[in-house]
C-alpha positions in Angstrom: 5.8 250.7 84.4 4.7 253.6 86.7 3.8 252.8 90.8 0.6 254.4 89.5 0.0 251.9 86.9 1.1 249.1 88.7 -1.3 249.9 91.6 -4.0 249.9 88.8 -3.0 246.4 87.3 -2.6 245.1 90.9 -6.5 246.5 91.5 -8.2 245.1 88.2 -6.5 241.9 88.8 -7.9 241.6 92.7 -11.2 242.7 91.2 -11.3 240.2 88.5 -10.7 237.3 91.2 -13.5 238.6 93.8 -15.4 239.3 90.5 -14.6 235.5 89.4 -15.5 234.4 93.3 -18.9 236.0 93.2 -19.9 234.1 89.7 -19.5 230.8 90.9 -22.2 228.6 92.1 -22.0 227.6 95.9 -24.3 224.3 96.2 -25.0 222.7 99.4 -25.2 219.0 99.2 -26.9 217.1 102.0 -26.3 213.2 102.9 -27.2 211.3 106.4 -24.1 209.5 106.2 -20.7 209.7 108.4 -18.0 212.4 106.2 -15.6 209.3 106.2 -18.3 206.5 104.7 -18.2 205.4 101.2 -21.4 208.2 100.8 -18.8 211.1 102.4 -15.8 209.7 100.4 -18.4 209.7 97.2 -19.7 213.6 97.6 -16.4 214.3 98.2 -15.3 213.1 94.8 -18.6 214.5 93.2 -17.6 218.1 94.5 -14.0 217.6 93.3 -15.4 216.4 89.9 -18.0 219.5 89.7 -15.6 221.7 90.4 -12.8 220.5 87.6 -15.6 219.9 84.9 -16.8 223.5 85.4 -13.9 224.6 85.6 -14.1 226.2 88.9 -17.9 227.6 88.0 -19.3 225.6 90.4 -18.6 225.1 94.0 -19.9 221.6 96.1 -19.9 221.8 100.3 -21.0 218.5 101.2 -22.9 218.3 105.1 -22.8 215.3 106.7 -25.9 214.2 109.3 -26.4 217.3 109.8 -28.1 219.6 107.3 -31.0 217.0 106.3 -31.0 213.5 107.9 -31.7 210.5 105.6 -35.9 210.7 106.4 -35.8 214.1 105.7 -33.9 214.3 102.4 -36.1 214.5 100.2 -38.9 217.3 101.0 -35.9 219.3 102.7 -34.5 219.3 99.0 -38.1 219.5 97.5 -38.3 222.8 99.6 -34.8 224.2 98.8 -33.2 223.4 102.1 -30.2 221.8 100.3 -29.1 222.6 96.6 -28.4 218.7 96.3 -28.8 215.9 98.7 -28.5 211.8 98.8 -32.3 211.2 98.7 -33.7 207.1 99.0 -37.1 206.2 97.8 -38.0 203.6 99.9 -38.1 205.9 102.8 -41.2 207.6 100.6 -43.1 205.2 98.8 -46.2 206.9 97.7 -43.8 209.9 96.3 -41.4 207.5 94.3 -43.4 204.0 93.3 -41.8 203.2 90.2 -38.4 204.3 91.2 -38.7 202.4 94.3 -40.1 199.6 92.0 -36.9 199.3 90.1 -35.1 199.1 93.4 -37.6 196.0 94.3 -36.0 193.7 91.3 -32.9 193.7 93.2 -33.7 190.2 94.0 -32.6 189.3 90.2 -29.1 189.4 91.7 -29.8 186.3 94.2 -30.9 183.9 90.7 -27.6 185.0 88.1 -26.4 181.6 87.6 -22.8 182.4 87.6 -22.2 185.3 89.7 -18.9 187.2 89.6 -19.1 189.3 92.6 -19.8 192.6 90.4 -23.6 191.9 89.8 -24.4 195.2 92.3 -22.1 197.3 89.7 -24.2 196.2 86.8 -27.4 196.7 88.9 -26.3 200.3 89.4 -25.4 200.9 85.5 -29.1 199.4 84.5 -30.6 201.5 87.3 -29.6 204.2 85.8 -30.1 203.5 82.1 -33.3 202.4 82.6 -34.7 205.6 84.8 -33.0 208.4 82.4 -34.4 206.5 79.1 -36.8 203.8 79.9 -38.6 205.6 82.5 -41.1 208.4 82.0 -42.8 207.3 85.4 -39.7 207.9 87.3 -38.8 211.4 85.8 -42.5 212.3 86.7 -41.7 211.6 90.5 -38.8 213.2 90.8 -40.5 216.6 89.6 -43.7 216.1 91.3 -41.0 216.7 94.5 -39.4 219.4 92.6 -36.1 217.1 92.3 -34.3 216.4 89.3 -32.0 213.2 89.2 -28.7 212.9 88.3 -27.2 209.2 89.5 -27.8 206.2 92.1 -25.6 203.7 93.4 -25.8 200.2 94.7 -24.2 198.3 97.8 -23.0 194.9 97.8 -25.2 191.8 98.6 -27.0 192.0 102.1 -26.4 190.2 105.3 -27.6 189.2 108.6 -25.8 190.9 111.2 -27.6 190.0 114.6 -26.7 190.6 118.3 -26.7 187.4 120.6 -28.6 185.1 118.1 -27.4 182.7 115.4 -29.3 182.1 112.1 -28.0 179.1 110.2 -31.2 177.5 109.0 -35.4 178.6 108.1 -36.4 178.2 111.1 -33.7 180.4 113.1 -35.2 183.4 111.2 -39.0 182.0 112.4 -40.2 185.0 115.3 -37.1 187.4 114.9 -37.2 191.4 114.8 -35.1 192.0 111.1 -34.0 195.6 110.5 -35.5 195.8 106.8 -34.8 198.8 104.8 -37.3 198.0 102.2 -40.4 196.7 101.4 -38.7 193.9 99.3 -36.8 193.1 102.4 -39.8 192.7 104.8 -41.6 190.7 102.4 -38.3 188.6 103.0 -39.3 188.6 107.1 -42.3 188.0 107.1 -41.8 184.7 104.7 -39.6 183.5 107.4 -42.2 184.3 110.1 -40.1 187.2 111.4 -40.7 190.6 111.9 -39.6 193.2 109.7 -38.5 196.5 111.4 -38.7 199.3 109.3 -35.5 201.5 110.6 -33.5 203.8 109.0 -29.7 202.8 109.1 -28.3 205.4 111.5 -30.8 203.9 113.8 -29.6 200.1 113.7 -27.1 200.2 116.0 -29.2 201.8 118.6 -32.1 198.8 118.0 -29.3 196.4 118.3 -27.9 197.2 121.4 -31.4 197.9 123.3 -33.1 194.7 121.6 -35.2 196.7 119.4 -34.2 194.3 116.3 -32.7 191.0 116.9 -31.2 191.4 113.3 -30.1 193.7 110.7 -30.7 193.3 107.4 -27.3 195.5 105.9 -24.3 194.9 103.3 -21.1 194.2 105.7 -19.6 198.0 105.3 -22.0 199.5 107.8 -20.8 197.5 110.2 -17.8 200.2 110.1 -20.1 203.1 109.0 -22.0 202.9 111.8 -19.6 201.1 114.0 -22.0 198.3 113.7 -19.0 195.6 115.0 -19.4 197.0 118.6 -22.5 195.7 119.2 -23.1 192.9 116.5 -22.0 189.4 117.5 -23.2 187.3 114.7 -23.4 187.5 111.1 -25.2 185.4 108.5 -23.4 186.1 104.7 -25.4 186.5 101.6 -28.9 186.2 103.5 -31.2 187.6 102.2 -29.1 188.5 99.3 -30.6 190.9 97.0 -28.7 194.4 97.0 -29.9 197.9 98.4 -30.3 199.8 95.5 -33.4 202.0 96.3 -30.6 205.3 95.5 -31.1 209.0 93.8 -27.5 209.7 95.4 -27.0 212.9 93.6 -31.0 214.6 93.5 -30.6 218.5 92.7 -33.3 221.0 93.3 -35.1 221.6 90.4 -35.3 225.5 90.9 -31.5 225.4 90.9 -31.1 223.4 88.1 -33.5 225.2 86.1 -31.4 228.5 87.1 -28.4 226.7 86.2 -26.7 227.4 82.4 -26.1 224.0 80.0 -22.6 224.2 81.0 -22.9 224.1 84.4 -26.0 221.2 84.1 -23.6 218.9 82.1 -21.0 219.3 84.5 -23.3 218.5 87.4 -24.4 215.0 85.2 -21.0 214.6 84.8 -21.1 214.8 88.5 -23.5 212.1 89.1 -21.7 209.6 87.2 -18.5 209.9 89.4 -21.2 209.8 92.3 -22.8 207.0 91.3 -19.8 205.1 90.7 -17.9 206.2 94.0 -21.2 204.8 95.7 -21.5 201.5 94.2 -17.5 200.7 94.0 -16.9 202.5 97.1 -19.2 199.7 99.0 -17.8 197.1 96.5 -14.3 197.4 97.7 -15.2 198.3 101.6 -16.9 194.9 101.6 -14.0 192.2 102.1 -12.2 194.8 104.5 -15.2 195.4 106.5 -15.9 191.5 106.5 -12.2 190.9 107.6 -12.3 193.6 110.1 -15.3 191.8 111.9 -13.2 188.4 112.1 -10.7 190.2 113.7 -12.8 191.6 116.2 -14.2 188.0 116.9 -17.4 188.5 115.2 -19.1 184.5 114.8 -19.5 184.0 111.4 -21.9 181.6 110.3 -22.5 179.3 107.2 -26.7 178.9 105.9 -27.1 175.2 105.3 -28.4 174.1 102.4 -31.8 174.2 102.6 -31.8 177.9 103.7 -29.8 178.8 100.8 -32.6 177.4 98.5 -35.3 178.9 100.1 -34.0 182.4 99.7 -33.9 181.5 96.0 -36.7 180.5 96.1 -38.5 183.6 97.5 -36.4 185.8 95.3 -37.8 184.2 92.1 -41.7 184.1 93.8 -41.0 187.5 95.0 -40.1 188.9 92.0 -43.4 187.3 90.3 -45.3 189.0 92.7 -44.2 192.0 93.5 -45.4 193.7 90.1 -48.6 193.0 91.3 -48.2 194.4 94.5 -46.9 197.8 93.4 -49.5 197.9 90.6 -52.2 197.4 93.4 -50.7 199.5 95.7 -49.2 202.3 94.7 -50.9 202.2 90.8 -47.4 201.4 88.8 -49.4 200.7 85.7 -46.7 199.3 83.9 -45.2 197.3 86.6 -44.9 194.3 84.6 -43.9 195.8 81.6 -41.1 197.3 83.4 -39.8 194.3 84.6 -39.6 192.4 81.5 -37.7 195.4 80.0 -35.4 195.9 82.9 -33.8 192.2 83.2 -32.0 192.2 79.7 -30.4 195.6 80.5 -29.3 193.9 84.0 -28.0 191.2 82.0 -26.4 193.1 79.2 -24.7 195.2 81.8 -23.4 192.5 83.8 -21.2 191.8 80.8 -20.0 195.6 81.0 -18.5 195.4 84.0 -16.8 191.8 83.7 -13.2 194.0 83.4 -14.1 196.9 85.7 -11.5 197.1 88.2 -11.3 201.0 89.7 -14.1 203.2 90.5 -12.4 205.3 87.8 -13.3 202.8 85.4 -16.4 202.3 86.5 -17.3 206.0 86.2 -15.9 206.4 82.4 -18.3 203.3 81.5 -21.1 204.9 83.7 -20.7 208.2 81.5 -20.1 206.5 78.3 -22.9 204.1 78.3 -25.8 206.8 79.6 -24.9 210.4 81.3 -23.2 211.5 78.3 -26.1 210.7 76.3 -28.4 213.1 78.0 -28.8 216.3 77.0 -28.2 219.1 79.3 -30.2 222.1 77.6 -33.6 219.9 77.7 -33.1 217.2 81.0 -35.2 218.3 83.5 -36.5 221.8 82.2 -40.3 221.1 82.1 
């Protein structure tokens, strides 16, 4: 070969790689969580798994807390300020009733009658079955804020985790400031006679350490998400129960999806099955360490008696007889109690799914098996 020709090679082959640089899609994906939380570990994964599935087509930049914070999530990726971003309902309730409505049945977790510890991993599978097939409503709302979903996620049972004050029985909760991250969850309060706080979580360890909240109402890993152990003293397990599962995790921009070949859209649905799955396992398996890691620190742990633990059952099944009614009053979910008699078999039908689940890996193939594979990428949000 000639230095003339082997210049030439050497120049088509440095063009082809810029040439191969410039085709591939650069997405920005927003999330108001710390880089190193089970959200951070999870969009680092769902970039990695973007990547590989488009074969390199399609490049993921995760920003933590800093491009969009959790309250502005969604209309910053309504308005094409991030390309995807980690978007949760409750904080807009008018925008996303019925998703946030499917979020609000959580409460079935508190009344399975033998629980394994991996009802929040079934929650998250029937979330998601139910919103891509069952639930016109919900695909509605996510285009009415120009957002087309792709995955959500689920954390483990909620706690108490209090500064300086003790809740063992009813009347402990009676007059205290809860953190509640829900409508569900002040319901919960004010059944009590406490307050519920509405706060985003970034914000709880701030209203713990200047007595904003007495309380927070949070699954045990954000004590070390948020470094929630430096100011927490207390903690009260499995009260109020229920799981927070009011999670798009993996919401794109509809103008980019729409932009977007079928190639690179099934990739990015592959995406949110390894998202939604990194979520909800990523918080199952930080639970116990973050629960030991608070008993080392000397965190007081302590036990509900019993009639505390009947009375949260017994709001969760009243609740969860009521709050169809509130959602159709309120925010005109029509088919609120339609939705709920279809949604509980799935919940139990999955909890039988995930009986031998024991990786996130696992967890993802069943996520992707059982739904995301089963939607079809040249149709799925195009209208």
């Amino acid at each position: 070969m000639t230095y003339r020709n082997q210049v030439t090679l050497a120049a088509t082959v440095v063009a082809a790689g810029i040439a191969g640089q410039a085709s591939a899609e650069s997405l920005n994906f927003a999330y108001g969580y710390p880089s190193t939380s089970a959200i951070g570990l999870a969009v680092e994964d769902f970039a990695g798994a973007v990547s590989e599935r488009s074969e390199g087509n399609i490049d993921v930049t995760g920003f933590a807390m800093s491009l969009l914070s959790l309250p502005e999530a969604a209309p910053g990726l309504r308005d094409g300020l991030a390309d995807v971003a980690f978007v949760l309902p409750p904080y807009y309730p008018a925008e996303f009733s019925t998703n946030l409505f499917l979020h609000e049945l959580n409460l079935l977790i508190n009344l399975v009658e033998e629980p394994t510890g991996k009802e929040p991993l079934a929650f998250a599978g029937a979330m998601m079955e139910y919103t891509f097939n069952n639930c016109p409503e919900c695909m509605d709302e996510n285009k009415a804020q120009n957002q087309v979903y792709l995955g959500g996620g689920v954390t483990p049972l909620y706690n108490l985790l209090c500064k300086d004050v003790a809740v063992t029985s009813a009347e402990d909760l009676n007059g205290l400031r809860l953190r509640a991250g829900g409508a569900g969850f002040v319901r919960f309060a004010e059944a009590f006679g406490a307050q519920g706080v509405r706060l985003p979580v970034s914000e709880a360890y701030e209203g713990l350490d200047q007595g904003i909240i007495d309380c927070a109402m949070l699954s045990a890993p954000e004590l070390t998400n948020y470094n929630l152990h430096e100011v927490v003293t207390d903690i009260t397990l499995a009260v109020p129960g229920g799981a927070f599962a009011g999670v798009s995790s993996a919401n794109v921009n509809a103008d980019r999806w729409k932009a977007m070949d079928d190639a690179s859209r099934e990739a990015l649905l592959w995406g949110g099955s390894h998202m939604t799955a990194d979520v909800t396992w990523n918080f199952f398996s930080d639970d116990a360490t973050a629960l030991k890691n608070a008993r080392d620190k000397g965190i007081t742990f302590n036990e509900p008696d019993a009639e505390l633990v009947a009375a949260v059952k017994e709001f969760s099944t009243a609740d969860l007889e009521t709050v169809a009614a509130l959602f159709k009053d309120t925010y005109g979910v029509e088919r609120a109690n339609e939705i709920a008699a279809e949604f509980a078999p799935i919940f139990e039908r999955w909890q039988g799914l995930v009986v031998d689940i024991d990786s996130s890996d696992a967890l993802q193939q069943l996520y992707w098996n059982e739904v995301s594979s089963k939607i079809d990428p040249a149709t799925y949000g195009m209208q």
